[in-house]
VOTORNU-954400 format. One record per atom (N, C-alpha, C, O): x, y, z; residue in one letter. Coordinates in steps of 0.02 Angstrom, whole numbers, padded with zeros to 5 digits, always signed. Layout:
<domars>
XYZA ...
</domars>
This chain:
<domars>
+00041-00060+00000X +00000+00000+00000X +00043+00063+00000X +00024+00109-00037X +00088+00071+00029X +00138+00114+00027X +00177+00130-00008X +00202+00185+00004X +00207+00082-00083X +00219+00085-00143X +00181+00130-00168X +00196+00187-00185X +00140+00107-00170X +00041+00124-00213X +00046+00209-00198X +00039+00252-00242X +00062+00224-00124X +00040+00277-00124X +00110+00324-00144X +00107+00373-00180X +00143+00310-00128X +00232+00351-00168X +00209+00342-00239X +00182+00394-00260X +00210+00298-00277X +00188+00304-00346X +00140+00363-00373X +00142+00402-00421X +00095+00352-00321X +00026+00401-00333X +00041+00484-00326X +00008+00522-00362X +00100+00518-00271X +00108+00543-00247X +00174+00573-00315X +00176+00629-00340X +00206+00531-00324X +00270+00546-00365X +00219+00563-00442X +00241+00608-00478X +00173+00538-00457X +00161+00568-00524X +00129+00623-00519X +00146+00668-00559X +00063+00640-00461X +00038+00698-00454X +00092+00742-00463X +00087+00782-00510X +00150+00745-00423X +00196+00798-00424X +00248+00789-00476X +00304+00806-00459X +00242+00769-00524X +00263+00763-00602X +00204+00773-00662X +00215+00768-00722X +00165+00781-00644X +00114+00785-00695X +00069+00869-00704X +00010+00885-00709X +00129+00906-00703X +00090+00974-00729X +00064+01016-00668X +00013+01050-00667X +00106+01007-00620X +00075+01036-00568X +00115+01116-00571X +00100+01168-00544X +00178+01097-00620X +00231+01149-00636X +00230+01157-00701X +00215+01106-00733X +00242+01210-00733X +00268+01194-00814X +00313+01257-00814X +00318+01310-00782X +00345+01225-00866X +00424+01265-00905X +00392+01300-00962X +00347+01277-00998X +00424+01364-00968X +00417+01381-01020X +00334+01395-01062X +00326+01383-01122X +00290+01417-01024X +00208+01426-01045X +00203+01496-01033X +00221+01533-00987X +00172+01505-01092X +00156+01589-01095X +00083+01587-01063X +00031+01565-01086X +00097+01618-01003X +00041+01648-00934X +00001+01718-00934X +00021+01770-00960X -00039+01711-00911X -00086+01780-00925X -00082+01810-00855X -00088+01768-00810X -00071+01883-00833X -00075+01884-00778X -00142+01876-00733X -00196+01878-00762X -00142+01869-00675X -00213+01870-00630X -00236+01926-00612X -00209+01978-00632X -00283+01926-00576X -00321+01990-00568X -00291+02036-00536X -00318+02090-00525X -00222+02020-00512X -00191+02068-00481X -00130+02111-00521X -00092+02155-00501X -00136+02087-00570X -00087+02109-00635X -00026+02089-00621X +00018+02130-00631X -00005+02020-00593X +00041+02005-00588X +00055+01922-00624X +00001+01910-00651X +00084+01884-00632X +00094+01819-00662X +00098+01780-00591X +00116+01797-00534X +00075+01726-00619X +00090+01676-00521X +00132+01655-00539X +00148+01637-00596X +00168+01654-00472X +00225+01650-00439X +00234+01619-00377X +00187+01631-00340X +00277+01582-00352X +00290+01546-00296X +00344+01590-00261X +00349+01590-00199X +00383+01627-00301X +00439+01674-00269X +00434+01742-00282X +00383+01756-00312X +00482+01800-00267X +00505+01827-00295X +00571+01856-00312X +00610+01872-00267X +00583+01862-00368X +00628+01876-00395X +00684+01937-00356X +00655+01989-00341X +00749+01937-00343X +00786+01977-00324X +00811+02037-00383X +00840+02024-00436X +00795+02096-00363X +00808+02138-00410X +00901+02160-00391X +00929+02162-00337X +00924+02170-00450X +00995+02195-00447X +01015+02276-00465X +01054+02319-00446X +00968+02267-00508X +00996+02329-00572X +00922+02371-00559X +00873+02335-00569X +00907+02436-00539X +00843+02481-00539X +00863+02550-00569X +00870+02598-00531X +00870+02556-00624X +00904+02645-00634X +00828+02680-00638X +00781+02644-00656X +00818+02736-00625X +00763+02766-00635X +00742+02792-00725X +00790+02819-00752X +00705+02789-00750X +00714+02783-00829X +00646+02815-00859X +00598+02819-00820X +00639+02832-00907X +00572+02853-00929X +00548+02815-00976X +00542+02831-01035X +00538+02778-00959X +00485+02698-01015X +00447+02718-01044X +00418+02686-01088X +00436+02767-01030X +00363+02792-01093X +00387+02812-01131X +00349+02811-01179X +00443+02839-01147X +00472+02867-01192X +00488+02840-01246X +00492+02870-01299X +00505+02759-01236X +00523+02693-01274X +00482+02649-01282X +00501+02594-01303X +00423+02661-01269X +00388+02592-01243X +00329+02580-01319X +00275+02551-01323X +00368+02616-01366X +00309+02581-01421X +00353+02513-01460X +00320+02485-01503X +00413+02491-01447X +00440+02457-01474X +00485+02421-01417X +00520+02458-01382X +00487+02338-01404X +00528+02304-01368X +00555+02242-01426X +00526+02198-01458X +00600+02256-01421X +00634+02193-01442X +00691+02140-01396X +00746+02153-01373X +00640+02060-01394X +00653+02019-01365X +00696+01953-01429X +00704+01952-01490X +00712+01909-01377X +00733+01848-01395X +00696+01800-01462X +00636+01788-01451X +00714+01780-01507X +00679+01738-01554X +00636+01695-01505X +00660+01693-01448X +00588+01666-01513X +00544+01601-01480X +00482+01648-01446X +00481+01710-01440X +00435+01600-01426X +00372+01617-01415X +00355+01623-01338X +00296+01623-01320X +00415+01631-01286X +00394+01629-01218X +00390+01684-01206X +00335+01711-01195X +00463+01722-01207X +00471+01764-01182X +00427+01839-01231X +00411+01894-01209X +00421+01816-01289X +00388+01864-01330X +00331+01885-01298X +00318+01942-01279X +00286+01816-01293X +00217+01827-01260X +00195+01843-01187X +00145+01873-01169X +00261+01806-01134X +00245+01845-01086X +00265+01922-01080X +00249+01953-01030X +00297+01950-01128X +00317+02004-01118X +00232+02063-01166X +00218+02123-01161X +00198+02004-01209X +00157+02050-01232X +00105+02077-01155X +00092+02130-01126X +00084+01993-01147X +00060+01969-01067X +00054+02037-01048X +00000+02061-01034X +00107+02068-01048X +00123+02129-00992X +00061+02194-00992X +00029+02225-00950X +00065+02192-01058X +00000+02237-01101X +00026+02304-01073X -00009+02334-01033X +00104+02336-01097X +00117+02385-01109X +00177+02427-01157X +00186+02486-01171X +00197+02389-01167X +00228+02371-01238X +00199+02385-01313X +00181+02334-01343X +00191+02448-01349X +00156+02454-01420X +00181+02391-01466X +00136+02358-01493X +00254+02371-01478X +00264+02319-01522X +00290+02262-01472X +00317+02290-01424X +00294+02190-01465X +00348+02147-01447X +00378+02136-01516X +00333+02119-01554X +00443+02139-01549X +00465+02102-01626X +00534+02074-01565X +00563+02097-01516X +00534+02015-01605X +00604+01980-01616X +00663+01980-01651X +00654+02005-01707X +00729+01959-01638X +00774+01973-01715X +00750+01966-01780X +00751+02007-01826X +00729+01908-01777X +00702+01881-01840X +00672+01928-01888X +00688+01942-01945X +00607+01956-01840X +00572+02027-01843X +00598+02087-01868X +00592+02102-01927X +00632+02126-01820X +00684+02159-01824X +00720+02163-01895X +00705+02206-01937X +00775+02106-01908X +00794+02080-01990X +00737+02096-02039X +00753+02130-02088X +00682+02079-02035X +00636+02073-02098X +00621+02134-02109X +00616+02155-02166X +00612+02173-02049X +00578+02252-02066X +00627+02305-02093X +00611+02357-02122X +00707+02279-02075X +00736+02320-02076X +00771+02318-02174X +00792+02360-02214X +00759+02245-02174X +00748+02250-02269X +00714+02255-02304X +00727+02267-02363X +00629+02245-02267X +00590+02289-02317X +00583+02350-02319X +00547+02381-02358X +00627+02380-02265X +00620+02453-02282X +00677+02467-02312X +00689+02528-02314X +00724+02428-02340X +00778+02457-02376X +00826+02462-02329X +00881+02461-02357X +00831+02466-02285X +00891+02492-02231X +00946+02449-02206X +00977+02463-02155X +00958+02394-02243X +01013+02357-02221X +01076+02390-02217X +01116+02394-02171X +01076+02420-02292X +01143+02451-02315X +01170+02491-02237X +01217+02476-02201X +01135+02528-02233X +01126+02571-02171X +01153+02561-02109X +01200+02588-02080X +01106+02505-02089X +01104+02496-02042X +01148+02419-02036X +01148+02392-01981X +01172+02395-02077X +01206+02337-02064X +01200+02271-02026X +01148+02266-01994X +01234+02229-02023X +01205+02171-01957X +01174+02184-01883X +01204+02220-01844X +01137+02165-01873X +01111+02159-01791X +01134+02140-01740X +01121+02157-01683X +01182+02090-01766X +01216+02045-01740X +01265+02093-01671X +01305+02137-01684X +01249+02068-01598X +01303+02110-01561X +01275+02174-01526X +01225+02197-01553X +01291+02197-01487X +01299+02243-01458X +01299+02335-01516X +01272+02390-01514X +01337+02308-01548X +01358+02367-01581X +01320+02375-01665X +01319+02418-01709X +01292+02306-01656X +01217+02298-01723X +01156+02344-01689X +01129+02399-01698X +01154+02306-01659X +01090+02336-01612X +01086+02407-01592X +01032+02436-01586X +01162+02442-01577X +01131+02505-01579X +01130+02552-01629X +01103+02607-01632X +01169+02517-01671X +01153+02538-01763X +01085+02521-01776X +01065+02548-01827X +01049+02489-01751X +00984+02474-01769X +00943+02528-01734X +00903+02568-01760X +00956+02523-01682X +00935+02593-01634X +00942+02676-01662X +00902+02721-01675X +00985+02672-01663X +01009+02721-01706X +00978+02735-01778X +00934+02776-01791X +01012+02692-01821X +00985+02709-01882X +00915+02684-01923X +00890+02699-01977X +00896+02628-01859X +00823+02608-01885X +00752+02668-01837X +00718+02719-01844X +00771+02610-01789X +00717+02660-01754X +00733+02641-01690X +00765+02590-01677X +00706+02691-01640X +00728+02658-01536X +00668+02604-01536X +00622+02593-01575X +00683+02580-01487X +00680+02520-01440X +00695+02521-01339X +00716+02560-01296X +00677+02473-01343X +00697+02433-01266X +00726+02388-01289X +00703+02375-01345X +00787+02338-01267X +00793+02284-01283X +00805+02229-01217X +00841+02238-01169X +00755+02163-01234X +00755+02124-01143X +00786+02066-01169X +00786+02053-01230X +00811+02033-01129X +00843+01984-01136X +00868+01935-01077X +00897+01953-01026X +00852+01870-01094X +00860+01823-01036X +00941+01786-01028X +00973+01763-01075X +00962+01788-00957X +01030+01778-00974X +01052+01744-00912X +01035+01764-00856X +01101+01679-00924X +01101+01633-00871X +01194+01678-00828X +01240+01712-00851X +01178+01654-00771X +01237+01661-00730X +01266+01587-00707X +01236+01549-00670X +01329+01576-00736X +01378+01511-00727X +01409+01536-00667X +01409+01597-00657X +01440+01489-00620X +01472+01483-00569X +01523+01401-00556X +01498+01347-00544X +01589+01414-00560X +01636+01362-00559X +01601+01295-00634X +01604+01233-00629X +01585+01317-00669X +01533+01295-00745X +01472+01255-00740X +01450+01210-00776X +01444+01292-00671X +01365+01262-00649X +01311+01335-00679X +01319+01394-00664X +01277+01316-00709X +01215+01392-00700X +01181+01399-00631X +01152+01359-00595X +01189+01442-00627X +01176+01461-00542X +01110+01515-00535X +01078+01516-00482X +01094+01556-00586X +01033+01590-00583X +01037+01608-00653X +01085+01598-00690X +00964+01647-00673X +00955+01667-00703X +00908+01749-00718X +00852+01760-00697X +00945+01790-00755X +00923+01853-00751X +00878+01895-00817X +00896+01889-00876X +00843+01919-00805X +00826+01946-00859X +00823+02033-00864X +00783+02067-00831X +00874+02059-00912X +00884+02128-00917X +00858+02164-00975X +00859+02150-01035X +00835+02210-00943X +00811+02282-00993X +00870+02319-00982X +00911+02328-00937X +00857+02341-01055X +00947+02370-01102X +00912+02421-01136X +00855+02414-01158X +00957+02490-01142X +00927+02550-01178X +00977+02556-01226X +01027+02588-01213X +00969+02523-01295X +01028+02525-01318X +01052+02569-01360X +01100+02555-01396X +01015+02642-01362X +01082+02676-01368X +01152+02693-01335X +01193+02728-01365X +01163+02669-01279X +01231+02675-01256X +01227+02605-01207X +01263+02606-01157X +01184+02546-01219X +01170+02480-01187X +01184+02475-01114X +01212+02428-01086X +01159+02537-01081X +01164+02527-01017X +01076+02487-00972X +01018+02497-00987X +01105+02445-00921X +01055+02403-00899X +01021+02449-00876X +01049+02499-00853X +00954+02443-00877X +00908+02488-00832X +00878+02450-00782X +00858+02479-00732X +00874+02393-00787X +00830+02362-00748X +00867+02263-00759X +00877+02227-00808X +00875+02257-00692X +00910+02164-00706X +00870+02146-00641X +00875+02177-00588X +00835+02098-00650X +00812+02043-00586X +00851+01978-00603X +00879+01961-00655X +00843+01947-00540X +00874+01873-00561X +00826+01817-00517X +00785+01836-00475X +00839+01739-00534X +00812+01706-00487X +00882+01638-00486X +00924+01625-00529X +00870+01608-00417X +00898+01543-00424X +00876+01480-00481X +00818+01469-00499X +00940+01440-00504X +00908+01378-00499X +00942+01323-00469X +00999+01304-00455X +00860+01296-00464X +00884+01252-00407X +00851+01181-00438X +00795+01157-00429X +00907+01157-00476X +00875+01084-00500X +00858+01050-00460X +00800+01034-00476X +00874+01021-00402X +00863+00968-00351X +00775+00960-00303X +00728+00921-00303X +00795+01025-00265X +00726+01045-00218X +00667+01065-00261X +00619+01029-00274X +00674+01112-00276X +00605+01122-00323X +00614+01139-00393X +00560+01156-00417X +00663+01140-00436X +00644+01102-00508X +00658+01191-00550X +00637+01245-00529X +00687+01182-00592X +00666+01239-00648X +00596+01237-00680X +00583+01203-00730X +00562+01265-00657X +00503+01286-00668X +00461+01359-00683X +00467+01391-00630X +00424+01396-00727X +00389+01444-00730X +00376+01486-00658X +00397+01543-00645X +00334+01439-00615X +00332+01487-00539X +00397+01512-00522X +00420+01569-00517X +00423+01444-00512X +00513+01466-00471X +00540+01517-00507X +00567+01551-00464X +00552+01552-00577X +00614+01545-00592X +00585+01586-00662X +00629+01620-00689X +00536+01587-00686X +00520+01638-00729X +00454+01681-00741X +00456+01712-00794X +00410+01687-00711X +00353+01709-00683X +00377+01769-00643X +00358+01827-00651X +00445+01734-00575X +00471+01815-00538X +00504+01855-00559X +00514+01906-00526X +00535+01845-00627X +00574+01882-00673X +00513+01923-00690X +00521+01973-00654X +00461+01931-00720X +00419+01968-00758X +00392+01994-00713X +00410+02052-00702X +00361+01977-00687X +00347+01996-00606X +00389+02062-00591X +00365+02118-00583X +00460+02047-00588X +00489+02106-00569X +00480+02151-00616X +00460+02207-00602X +00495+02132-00679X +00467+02190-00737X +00413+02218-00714X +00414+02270-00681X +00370+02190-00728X +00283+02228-00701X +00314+02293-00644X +00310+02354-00650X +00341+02258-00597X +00349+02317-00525X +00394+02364-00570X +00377+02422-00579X +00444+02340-00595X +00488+02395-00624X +00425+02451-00681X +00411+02509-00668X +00408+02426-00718X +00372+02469-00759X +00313+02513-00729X +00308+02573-00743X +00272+02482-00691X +00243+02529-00624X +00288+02594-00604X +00277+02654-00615X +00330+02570-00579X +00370+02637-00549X +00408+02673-00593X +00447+02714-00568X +00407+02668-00664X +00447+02712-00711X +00413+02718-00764X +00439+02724-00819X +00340+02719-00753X +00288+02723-00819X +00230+02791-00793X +00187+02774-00752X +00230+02809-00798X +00145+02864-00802X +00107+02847-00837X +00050+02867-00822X +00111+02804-00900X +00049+02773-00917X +00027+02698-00918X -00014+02677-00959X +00053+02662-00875X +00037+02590-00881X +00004+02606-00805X +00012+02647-00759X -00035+02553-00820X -00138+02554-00802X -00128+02462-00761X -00177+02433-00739X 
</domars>
């Protein structure tokens, strides 16, 4: 009977009680659920409204959508994005590769401004040890805003609650306090 019930017990808590990587809607409190929260590092005071009709995120569909999720953001585009618009408008010549630090603010520059966010792991002795996600103003790519969270493979698992939910989460608080118009 005690097999029976570890078995029973071990799949409930493997079967979706967590998920990785799901684009979440926030709750009525305008926040994403969360089991933690996220440690903020980086807070510069900034004027987001100023930038906030255009963010450009990571290729793939998580971070795009939780960042639409946010519902303050005029565009989310991706590189991919980014690339396509910037040759149908003719402006490659111009504006050259994206590629880098120093693409991007040629893109900034000679395309059009932005925010740019981006998710980014922290190694320790060649273990990943947390993970952060930073808002970048990239005309001169200084961080405006970095939260981070642990991971913790063992105890409770890389998971959405743990570990990326308090990342956005912190966004939300960050954009609250450096927005006059997000509602």
């Amino acid at each position: 009977m005690t097999k029976y019930l570890f078995i029973l017990c071990l799949t409930f808590l493997l079967s979706g009680c967590f998920t990785v990587f799901k684009v979440a809607d926030k709750k009525e409190d305008g926040y994403f659920y969360a089991s933690e929260e996220a440690t903020v590092v980086v807070s510069k005071k900034f004027n987001l409204d100023s930038l906030r009709a255009v963010i450009l995120v990571p290729n793939g569909d998580f971070t795009k959508g939780m960042v639409q999720n946010i519902r303050y953001f005029g565009r989310v585009i991706n590189f991919d994005e980014l690339e396509k618009e910037i040759i149908q408008n003719n402006k490659q010549d111009e504006v050259g590769s994206i590629i880098g630090n120093i693409g991007l603010n040629n893109a900034y520059r000679k395309y059009m401004p932005f925010l740019y966010l981006k998710l980014e792991t922290i190694k320790k002795e060649g273990n990943i040890e947390k993970v952060q996600l930073k808002l970048i103003n990239p005309s001169d790519f200084s961080e405006i805003f970095v939260d981070e969270t642990p991971l913790d493979y063992v105890w409770r698992g890389v998971n959405d609650q743990y570990t990326f939910y308090p990342l956005f989460n912190g966004l939300i608080k960050y954009v609250k306090s450096n927005s006059k118009t997000f509602k």
